[in-house]
N, CA, C and O atoms as a GROMACS GRO file, in nm:
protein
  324
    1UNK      N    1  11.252  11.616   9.143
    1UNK     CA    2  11.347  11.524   9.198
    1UNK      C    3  11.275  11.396   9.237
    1UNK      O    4  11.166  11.406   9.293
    2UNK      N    5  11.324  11.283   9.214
    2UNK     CA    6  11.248  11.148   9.261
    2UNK      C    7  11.356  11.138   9.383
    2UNK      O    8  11.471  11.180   9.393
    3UNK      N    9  11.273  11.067   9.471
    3UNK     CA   10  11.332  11.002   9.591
    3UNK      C   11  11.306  10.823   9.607
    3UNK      O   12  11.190  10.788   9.632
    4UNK      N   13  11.382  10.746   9.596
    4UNK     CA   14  11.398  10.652   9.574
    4UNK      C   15  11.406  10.593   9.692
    4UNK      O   16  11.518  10.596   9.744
    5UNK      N   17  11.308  10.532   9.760
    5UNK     CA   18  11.271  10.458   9.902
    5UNK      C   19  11.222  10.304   9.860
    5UNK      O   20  11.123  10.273   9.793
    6UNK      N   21  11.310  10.228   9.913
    6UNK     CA   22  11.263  10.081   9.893
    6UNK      C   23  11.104  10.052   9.951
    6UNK      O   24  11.073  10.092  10.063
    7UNK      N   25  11.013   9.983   9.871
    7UNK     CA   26  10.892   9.941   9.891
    7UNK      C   27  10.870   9.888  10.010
    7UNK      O   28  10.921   9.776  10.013
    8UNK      N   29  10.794   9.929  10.152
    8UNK     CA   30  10.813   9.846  10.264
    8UNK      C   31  10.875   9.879  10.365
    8UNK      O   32  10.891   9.796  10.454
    9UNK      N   33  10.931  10.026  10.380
    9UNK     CA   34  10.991  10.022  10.462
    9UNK      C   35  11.019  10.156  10.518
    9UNK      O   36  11.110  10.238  10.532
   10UNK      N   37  10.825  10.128  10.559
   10UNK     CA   38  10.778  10.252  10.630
   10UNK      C   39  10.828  10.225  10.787
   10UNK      O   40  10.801  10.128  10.858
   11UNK      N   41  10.914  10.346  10.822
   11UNK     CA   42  10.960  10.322  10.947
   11UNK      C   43  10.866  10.298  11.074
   11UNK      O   44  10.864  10.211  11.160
   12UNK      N   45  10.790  10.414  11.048
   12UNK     CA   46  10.673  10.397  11.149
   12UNK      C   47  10.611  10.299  11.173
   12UNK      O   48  10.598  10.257  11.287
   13UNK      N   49  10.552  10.236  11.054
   13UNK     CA   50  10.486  10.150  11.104
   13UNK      C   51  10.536  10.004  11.129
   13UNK      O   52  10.464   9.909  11.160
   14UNK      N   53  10.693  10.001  11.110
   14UNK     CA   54  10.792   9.880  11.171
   14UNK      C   55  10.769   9.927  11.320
   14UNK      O   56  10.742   9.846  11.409
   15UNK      N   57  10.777  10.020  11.336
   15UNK     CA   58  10.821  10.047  11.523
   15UNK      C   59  10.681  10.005  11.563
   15UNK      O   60  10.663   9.916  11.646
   16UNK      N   61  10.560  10.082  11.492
   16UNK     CA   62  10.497  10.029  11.615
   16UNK      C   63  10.461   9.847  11.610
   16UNK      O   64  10.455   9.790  11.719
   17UNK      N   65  10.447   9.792  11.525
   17UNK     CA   66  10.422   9.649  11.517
   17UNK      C   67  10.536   9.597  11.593
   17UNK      O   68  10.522   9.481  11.629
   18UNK      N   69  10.652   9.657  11.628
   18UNK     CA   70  10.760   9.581  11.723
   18UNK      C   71  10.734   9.632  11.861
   18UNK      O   72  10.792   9.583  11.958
   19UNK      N   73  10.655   9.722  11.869
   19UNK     CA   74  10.638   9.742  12.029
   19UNK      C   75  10.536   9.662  12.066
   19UNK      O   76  10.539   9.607  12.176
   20UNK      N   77  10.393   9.640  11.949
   20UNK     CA   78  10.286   9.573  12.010
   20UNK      C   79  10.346   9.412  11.998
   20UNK      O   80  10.266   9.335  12.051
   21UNK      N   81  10.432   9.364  11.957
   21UNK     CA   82  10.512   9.206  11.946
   21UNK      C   83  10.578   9.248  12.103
   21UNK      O   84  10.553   9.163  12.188
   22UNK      N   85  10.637   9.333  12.137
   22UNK     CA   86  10.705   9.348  12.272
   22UNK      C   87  10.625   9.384  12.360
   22UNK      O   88  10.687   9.433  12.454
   23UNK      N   89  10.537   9.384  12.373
   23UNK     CA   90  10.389   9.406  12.433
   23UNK      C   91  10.319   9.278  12.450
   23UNK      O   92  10.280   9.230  12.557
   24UNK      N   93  10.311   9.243  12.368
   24UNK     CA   94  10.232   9.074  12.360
   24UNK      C   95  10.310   9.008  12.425
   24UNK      O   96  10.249   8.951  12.516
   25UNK      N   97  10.485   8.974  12.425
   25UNK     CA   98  10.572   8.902  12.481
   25UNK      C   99  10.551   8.950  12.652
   25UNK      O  100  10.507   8.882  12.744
   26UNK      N  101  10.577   9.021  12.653
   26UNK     CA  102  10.585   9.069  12.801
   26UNK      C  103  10.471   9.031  12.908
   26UNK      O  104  10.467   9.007  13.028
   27UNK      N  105  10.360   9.040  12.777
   27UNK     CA  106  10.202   9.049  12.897
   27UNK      C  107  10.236   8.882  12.869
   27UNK      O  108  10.280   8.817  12.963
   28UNK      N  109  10.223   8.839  12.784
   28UNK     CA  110  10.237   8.672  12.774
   28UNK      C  111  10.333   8.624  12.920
   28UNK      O  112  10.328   8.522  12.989
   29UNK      N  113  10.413   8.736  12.927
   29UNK     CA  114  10.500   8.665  13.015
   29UNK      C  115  10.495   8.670  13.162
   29UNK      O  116  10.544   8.588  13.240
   30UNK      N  117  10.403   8.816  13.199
   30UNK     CA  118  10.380   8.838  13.331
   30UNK      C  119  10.262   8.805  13.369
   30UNK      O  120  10.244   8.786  13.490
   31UNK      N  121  10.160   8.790  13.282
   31UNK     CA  122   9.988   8.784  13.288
   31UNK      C  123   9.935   8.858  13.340
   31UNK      O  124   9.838   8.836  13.412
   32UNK      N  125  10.003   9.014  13.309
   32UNK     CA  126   9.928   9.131  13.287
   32UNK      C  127   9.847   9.186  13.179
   32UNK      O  128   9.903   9.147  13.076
   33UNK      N  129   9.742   9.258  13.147
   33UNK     CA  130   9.690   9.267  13.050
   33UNK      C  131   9.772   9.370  12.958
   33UNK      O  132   9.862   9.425  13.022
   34UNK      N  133   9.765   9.396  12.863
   34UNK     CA  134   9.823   9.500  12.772
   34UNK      C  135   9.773   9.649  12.817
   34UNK      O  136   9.852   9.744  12.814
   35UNK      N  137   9.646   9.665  12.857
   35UNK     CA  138   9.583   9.766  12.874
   35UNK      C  139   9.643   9.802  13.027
   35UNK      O  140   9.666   9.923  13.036
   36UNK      N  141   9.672   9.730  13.142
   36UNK     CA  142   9.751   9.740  13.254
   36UNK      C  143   9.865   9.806  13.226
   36UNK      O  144   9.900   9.920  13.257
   37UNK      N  145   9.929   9.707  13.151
   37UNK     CA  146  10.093   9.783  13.143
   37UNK      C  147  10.102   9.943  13.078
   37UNK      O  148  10.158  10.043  13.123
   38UNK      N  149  10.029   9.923  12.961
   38UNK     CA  150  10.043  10.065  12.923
   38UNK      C  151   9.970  10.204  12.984
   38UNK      O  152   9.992  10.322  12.958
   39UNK      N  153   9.848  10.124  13.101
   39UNK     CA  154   9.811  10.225  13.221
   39UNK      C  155   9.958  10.300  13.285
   39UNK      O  156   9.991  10.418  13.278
   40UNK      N  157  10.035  10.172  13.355
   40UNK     CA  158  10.140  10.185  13.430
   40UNK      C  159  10.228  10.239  13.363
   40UNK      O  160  10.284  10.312  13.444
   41UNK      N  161  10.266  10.247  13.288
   41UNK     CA  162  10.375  10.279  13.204
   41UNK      C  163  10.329  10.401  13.176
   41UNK      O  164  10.353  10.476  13.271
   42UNK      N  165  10.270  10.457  13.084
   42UNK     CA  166  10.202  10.590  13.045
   42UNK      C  167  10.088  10.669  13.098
   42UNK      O  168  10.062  10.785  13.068
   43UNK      N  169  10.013  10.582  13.190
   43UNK     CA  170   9.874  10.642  13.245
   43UNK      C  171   9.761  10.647  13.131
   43UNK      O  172   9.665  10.725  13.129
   44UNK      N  173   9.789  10.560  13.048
   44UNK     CA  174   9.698  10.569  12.947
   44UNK      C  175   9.636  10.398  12.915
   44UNK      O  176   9.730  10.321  12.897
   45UNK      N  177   9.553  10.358  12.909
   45UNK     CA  178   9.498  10.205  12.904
   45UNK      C  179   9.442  10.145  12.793
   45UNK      O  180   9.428  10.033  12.745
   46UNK      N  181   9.400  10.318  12.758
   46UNK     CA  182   9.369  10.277  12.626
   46UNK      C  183   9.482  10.265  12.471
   46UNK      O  184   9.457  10.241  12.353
   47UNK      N  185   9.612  10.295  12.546
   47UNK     CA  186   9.719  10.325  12.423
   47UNK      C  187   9.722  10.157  12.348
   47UNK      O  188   9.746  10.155  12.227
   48UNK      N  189   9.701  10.034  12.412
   48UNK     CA  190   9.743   9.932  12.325
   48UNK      C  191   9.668   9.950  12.200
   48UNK      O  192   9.729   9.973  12.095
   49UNK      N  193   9.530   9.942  12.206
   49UNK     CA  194   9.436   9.923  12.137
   49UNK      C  195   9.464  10.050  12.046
   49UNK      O  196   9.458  10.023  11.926
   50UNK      N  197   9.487  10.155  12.071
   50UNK     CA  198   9.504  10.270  11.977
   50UNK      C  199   9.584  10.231  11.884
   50UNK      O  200   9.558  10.224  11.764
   51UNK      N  201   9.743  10.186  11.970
   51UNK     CA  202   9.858  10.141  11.882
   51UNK      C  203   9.773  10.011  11.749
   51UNK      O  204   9.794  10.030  11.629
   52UNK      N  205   9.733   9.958  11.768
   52UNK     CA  206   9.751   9.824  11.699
   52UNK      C  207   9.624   9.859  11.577
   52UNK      O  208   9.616   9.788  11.476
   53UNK      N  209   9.513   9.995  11.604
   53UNK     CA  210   9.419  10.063  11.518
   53UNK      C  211   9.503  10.124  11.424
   53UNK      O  212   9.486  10.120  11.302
   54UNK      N  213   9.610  10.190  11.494
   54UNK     CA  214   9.711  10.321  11.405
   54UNK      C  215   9.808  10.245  11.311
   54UNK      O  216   9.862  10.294  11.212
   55UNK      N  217   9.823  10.096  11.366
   55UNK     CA  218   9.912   9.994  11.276
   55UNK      C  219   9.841   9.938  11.145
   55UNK      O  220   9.890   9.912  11.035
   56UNK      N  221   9.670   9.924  11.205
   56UNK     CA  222   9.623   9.897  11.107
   56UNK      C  223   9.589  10.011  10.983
   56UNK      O  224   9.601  10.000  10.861
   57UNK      N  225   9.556  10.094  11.043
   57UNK     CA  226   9.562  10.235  10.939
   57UNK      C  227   9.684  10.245  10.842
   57UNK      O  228   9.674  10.264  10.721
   58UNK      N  229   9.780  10.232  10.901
   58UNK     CA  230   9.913  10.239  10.874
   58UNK      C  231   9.951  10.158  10.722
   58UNK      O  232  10.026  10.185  10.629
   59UNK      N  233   9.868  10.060  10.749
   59UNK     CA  234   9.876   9.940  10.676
   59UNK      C  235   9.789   9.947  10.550
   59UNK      O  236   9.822   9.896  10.443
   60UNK      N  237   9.680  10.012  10.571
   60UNK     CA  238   9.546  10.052  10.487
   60UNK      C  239   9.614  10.128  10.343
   60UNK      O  240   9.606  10.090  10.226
   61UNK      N  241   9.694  10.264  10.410
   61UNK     CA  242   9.728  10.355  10.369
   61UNK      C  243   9.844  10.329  10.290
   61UNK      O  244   9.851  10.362  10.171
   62UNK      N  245   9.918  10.282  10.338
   62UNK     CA  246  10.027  10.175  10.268
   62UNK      C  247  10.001  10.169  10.123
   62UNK      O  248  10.036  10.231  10.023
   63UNK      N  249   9.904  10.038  10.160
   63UNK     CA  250   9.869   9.938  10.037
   63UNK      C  251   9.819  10.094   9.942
   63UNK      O  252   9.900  10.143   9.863
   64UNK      N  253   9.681  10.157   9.965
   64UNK     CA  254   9.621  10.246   9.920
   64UNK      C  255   9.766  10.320   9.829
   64UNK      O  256   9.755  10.306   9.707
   65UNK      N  257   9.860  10.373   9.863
   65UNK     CA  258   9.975  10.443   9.837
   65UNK      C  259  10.061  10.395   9.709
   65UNK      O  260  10.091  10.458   9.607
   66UNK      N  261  10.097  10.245   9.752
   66UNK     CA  262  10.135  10.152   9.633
   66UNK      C  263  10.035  10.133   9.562
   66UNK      O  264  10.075  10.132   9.446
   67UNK      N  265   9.942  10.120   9.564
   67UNK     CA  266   9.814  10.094   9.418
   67UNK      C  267   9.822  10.198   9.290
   67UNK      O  268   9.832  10.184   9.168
   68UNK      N  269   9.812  10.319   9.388
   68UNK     CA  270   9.830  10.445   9.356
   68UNK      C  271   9.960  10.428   9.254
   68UNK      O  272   9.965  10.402   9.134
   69UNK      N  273  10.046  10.451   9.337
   69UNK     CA  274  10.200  10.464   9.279
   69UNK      C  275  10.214  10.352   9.150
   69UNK      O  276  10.287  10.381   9.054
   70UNK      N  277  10.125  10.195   9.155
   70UNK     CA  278  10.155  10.104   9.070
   70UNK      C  279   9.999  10.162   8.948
   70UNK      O  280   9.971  10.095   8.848
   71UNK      N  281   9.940  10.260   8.977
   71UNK     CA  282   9.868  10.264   8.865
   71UNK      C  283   9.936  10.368   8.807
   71UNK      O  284   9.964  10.320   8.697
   72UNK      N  285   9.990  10.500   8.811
   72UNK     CA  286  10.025  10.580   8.784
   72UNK      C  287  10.164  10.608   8.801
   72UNK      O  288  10.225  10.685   8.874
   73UNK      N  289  10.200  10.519   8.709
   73UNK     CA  290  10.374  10.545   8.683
   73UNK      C  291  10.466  10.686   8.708
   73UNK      O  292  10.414  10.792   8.675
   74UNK      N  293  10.574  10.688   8.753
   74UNK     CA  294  10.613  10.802   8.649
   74UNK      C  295  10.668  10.764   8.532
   74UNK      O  296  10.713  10.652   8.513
   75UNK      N  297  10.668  10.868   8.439
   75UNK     CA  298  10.649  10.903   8.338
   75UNK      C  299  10.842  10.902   8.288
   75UNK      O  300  10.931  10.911   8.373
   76UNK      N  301  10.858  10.893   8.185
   76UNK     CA  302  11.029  10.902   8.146
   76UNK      C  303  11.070  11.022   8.168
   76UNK      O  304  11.172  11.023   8.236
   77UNK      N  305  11.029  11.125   8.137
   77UNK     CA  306  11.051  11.292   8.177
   77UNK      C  307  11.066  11.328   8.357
   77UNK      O  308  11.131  11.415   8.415
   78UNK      N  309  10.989  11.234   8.402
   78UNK     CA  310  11.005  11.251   8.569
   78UNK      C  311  10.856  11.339   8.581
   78UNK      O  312  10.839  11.417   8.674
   79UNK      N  313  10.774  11.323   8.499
   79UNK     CA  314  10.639  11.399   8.550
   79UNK      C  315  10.574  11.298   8.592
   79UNK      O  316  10.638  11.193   8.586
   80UNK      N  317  10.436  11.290   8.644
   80UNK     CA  318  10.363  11.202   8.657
   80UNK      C  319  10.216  11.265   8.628
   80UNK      O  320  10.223  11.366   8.558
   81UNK      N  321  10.090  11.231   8.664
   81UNK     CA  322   9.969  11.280   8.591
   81UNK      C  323   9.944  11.410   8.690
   81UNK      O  324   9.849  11.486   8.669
   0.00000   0.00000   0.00000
């Protein structure tokens, strides 16, 4: 069975790039650090920096995925290699 998912529109990694944009806005706005808020918020200080590593991974893996997928077609039968 093929599953037919538009290019781009990995959910995950939309959410987190909109929390670290709602993250940036907020600290921009209170002149708290990122690492503060997400202390306060979660007890964790180190979560910004994780988030925005896991976005970049996210992103790595992505591309890596489509290369993949754009070297190795499927096939007219629906097989692939």
């Amino acid at each position: 069975m093929l599953f037919r998912v538009p290019i781009g529109t990995l959910r995950g990694m939309n959410s987190i790039r909109h929390i670290i944009a709602e993250l940036d806005a907020y600290c921009g706005a209170t002149g708290l650090s990122p690492a503060t808020v997400c202390n306060r918020a979660t007890n964790n200080a180190r979560l910004y920096d994780r988030l925005k590593l896991r976005a970049d991974k996210l992103d790595e893996d992505a591309e890596a995925l489509r290369r993949f997928m754009a070297d190795n077609p499927a096939k007219p039968d629906g097989v692939s290699q």
